[in-house]
C-alpha positions in Angstrom: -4.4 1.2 -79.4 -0.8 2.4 -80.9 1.8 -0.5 -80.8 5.3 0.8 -81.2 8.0 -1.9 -82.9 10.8 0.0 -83.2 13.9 -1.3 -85.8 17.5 0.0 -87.3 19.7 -1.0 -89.6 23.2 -1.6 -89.1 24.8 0.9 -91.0 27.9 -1.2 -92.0 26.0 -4.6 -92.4 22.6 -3.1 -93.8 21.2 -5.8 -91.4 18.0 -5.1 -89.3 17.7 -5.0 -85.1 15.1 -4.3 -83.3 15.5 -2.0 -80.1 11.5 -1.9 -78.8 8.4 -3.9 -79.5 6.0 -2.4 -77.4 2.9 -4.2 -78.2 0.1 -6.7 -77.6 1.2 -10.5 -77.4 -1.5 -11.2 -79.9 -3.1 -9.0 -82.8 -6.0 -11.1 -83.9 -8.3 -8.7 -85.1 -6.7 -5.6 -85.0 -5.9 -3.3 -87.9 -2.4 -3.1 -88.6 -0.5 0.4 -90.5 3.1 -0.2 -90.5 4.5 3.3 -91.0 8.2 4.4 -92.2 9.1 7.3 -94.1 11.4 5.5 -96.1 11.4 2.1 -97.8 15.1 1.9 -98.7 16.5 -1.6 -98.7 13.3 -3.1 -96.6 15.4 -5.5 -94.4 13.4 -3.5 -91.1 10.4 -3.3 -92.7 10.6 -7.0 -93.5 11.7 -7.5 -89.9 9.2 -5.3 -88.1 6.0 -6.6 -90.6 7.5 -10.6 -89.5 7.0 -9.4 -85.7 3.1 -8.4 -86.4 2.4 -11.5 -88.7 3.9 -14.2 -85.8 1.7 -12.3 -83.4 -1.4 -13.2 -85.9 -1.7 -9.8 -87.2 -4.5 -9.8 -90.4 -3.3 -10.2 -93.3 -2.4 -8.0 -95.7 -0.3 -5.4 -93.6 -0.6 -2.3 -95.2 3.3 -0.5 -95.3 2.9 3.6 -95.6 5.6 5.7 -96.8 6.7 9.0 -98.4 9.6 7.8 -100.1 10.6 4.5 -101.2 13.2 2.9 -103.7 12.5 0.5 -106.0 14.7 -2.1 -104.6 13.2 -2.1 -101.1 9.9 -2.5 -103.2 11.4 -5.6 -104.9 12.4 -7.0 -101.6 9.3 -6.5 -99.9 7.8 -8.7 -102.9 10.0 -11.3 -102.7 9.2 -12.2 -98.9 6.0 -14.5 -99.6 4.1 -12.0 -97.0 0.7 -10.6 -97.9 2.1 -6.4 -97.7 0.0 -3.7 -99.3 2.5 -1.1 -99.9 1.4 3.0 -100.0 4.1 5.6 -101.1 3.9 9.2 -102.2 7.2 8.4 -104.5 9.3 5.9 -105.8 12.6 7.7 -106.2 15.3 6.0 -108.6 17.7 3.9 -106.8 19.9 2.9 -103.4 23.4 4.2 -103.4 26.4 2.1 -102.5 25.5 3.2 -98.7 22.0 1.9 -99.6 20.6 5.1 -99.0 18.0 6.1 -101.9 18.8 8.8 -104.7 18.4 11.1 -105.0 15.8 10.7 -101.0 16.2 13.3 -98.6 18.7 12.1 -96.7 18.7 9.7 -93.5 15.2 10.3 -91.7 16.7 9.2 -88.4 19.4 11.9 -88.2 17.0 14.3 -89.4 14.5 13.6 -87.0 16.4 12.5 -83.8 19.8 14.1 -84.7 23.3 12.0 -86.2 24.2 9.7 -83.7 26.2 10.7 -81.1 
């Protein structure tokens, strides 16, 4: 089965939201790769990884992504939940936007578009 939980951050606030959770009420037993192609501040990774747990989602989660920032990393750490985190790279460091450095820019806009 593919669940889709679907979360953005508030550019201005840095603050997650999610927009779908498409997925079974429970996850009891069920393998669970939480995917993002960039670990920036972690706020939706937190968020999404909190949705999976409360539906009873083993333990650990294992997070895969090609970049991530050190920061996001820290944050991830400091939530008390059991993650296993996979990256390709940890660049440097978030910007004042909280965008990582030097990254490849925002993966949204470069996937979906900017936002209209």
């Amino acid at each position: 089965d593919i669940a889709v939980v679907g979360v953005q951050r508030d550019e201005k606030t840095h603050m997650p939201s999610e927009y779908v959770a498409k997925l079974p009420a429970r996850l009891d037993g069920r393998t669970c790769l939480v995917l993002d192609p960039m670990l920036a501040t972690g706020g939706s990774l937190a968020h999404a990884c909190k949705i999976l747990a409360d539906r009873g989602a083993p333990q650990p989660l294992t997070i895969a992504c090609v970049l991530a920032a050190p920061e996001g990393i820290e944050f991830l750490r400091s939530t008390g939940m059991n993650l296993h985190i996979v990256t390709a790279s940890v660049d440097s460091h978030l910007n004042e936007h909280a965008f990582i450095v030097p990254g490849l820019g925002d993966a949204g806009d470069r996937q979906f578009g900017p936002p209209q």
